[in-house]
C-alpha positions as CSV (number, residue, x, y, z in Angstrom):
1,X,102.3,88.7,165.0
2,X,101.1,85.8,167.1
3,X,100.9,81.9,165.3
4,X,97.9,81.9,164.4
5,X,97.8,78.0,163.8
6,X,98.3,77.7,167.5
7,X,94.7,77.0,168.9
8,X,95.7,79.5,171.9
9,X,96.0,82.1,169.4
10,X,92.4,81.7,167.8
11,X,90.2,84.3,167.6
12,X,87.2,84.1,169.6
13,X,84.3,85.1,167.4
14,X,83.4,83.9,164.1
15,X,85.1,85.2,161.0
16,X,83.3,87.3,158.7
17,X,85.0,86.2,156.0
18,X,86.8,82.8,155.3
19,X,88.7,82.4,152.0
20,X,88.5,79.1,150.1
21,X,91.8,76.9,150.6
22,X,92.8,78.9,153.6
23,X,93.1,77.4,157.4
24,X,90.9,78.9,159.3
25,X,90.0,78.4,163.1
26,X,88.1,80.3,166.1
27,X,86.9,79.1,169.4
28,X,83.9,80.3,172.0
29,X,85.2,81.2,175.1
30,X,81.6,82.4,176.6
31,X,79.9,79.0,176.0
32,X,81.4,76.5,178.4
33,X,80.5,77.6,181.7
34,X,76.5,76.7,180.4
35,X,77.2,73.8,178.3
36,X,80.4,72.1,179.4
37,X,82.0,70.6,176.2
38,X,82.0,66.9,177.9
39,X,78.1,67.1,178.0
40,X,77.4,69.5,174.6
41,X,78.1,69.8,171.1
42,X,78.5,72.8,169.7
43,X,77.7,73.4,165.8
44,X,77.2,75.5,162.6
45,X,75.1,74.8,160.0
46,X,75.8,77.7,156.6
47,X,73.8,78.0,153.8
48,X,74.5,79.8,150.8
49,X,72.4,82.8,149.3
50,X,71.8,81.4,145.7
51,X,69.9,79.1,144.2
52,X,71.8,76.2,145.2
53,X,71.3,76.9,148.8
54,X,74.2,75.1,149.4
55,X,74.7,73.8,153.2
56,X,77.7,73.4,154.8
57,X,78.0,71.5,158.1
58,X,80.4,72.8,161.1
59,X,81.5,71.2,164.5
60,X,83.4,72.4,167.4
61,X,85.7,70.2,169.3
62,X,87.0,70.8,172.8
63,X,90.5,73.0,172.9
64,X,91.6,71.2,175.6
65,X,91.3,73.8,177.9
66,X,87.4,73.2,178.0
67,X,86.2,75.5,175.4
68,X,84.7,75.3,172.5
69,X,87.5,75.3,169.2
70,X,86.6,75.0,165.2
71,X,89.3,74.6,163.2
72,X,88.6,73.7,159.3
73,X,91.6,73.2,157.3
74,X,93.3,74.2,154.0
75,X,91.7,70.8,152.6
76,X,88.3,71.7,153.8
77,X,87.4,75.1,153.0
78,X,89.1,74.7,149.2
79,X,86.0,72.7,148.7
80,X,83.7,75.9,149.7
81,X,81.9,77.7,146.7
82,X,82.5,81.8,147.2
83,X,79.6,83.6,147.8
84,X,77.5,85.1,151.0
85,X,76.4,82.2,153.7
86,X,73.5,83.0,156.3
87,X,75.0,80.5,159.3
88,X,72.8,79.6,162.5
89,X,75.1,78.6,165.5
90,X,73.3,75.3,167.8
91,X,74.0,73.6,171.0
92,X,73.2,70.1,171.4
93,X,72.9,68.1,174.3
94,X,74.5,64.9,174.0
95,X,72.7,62.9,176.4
96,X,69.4,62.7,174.1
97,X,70.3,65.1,170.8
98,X,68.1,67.9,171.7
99,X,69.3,71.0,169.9
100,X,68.7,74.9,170.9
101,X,69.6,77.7,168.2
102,X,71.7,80.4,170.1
103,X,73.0,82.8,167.7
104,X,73.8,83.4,164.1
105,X,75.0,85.4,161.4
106,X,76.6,85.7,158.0
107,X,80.1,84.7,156.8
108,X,81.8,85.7,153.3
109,X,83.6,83.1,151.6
110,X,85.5,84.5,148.9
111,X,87.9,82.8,146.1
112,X,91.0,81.1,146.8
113,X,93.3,83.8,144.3
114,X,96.1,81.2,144.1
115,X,93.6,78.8,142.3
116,X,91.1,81.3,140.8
117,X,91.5,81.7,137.0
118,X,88.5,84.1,136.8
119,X,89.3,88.1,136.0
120,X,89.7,89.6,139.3
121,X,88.6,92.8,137.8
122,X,85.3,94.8,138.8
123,X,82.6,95.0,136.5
124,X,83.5,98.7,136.7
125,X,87.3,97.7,135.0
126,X,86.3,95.0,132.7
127,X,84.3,97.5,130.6
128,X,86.4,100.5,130.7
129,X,89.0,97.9,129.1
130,X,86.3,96.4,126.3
131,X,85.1,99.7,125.8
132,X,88.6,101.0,125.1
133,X,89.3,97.7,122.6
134,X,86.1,98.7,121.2
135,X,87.7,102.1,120.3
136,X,90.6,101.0,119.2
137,X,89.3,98.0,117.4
138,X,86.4,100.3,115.6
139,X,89.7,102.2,114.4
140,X,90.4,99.9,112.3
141,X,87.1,98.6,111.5
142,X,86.8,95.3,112.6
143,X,84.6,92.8,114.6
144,X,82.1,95.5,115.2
145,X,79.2,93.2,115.7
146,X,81.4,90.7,117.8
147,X,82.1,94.1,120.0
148,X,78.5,94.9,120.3
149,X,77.7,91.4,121.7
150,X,80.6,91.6,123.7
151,X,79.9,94.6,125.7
152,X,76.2,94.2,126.1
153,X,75.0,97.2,124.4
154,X,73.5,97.9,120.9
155,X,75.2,97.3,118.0
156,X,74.9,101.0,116.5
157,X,77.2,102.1,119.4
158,X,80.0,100.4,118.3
159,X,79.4,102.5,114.9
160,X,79.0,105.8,116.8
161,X,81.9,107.0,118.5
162,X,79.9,109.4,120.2
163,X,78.0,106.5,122.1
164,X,80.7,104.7,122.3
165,X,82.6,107.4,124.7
166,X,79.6,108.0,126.1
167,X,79.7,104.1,127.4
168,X,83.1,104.8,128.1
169,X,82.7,107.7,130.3
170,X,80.2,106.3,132.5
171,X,82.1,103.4,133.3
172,X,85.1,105.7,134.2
173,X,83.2,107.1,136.8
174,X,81.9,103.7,138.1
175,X,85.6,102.9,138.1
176,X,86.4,106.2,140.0
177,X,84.0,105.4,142.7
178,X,85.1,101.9,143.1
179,X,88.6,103.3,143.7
180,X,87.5,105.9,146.1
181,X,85.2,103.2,148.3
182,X,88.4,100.4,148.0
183,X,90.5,103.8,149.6
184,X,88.0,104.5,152.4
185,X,88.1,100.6,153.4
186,X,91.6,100.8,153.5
187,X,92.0,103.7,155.3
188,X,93.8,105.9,153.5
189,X,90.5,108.0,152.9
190,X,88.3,108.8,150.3
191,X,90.3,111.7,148.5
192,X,90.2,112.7,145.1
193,X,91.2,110.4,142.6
194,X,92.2,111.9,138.9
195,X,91.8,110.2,136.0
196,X,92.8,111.2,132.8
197,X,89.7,110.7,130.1
């Protein structure tokens, strides 16, 4: 595996996904010919998809080889909310600041794990496991209303067992196709997948 903290080693598209408190560099290799780095600046500018809109501000130095280089470091993308960012990619001519749009895209940010406290569970998996504690819990009669709240359904299916693995079962499946699309993306194919109910 090559270093990949060595600038010669960066890749040369942008990532599609960056995750918070990682370092995290790629360079443009196609750009310099047109803009030469000693006359043009080239830079990002991300915004969020929420209601925040929050915009995050990227510039490219020169490699030292004459092409363009971003490198953000572990410091700089911890501070980087997780979530989807639209991105539009500018030159700018340094001579007078005049600015041309030439590309864009969307980047990923997702959660730095090693900092995270948040259940890293799916939806899918988080109520399988309330449902179940529901079940359990309606055993022995107690907290019923607190369940119902919990889980975001009526109060009478903590009651009736019947609704209750009716809740259950369809979140078993959700759970089952989760697992099958998290096998396809890793390659090892969308086979069956049993689970005991």
């Amino acid at each position: 595996m090559s270093n990949l903290f060595d600038a010669s080693n960066a890749p040369t598209t942008e990532p599609g996904e960056i995750t918070a408190g990682d370092f995290v560099q790629w360079k443009r290799t196609d750009l310099s010919s047109d803009y030469p780095t000693g006359s043009y600046t080239l830079s990002y500018i991300l915004r969020l998809q929420s209601t925040t809109g929050r915009k995050i501000s990227i510039s490219a130095s020169d490699d030292g080889n004459g092409d363009y280089l971003v490198s953000l470091a572990s410091a700089t993308t911890a501070g980087y909310d997780a979530g989807t960012y639209n991105y539009d990619t500018y030159i700018t001519r340094d001579s007078d600041s005049a600015r041309i749009k030439i590309g864009g895209g969307q980047m990923v940010v997702t959660v730095n794990k090693a900092t995270d406290a948040t259940d890293p569970r799916s939806l899918a998996a988080r109520m399988v496991a309330k449902i179940e504690a529901a079940i359990e819990q309606r055993a022995d009669n107690h907290q019923l209303d607190v369940l119902s709240y919990d889980l975001g359904i009526d109060a009478s299916a903590t009651r009736d067992p019947a609704k209750l693995l009716e809740h259950l079962m369809f979140w078993k499946r959700e759970l089952v196709k989760e697992n099958r699309k998290a096998r396809a993306r890793a390659g090892k194919g969308g086979g069956s997948i049993k689970v005991r109910f």
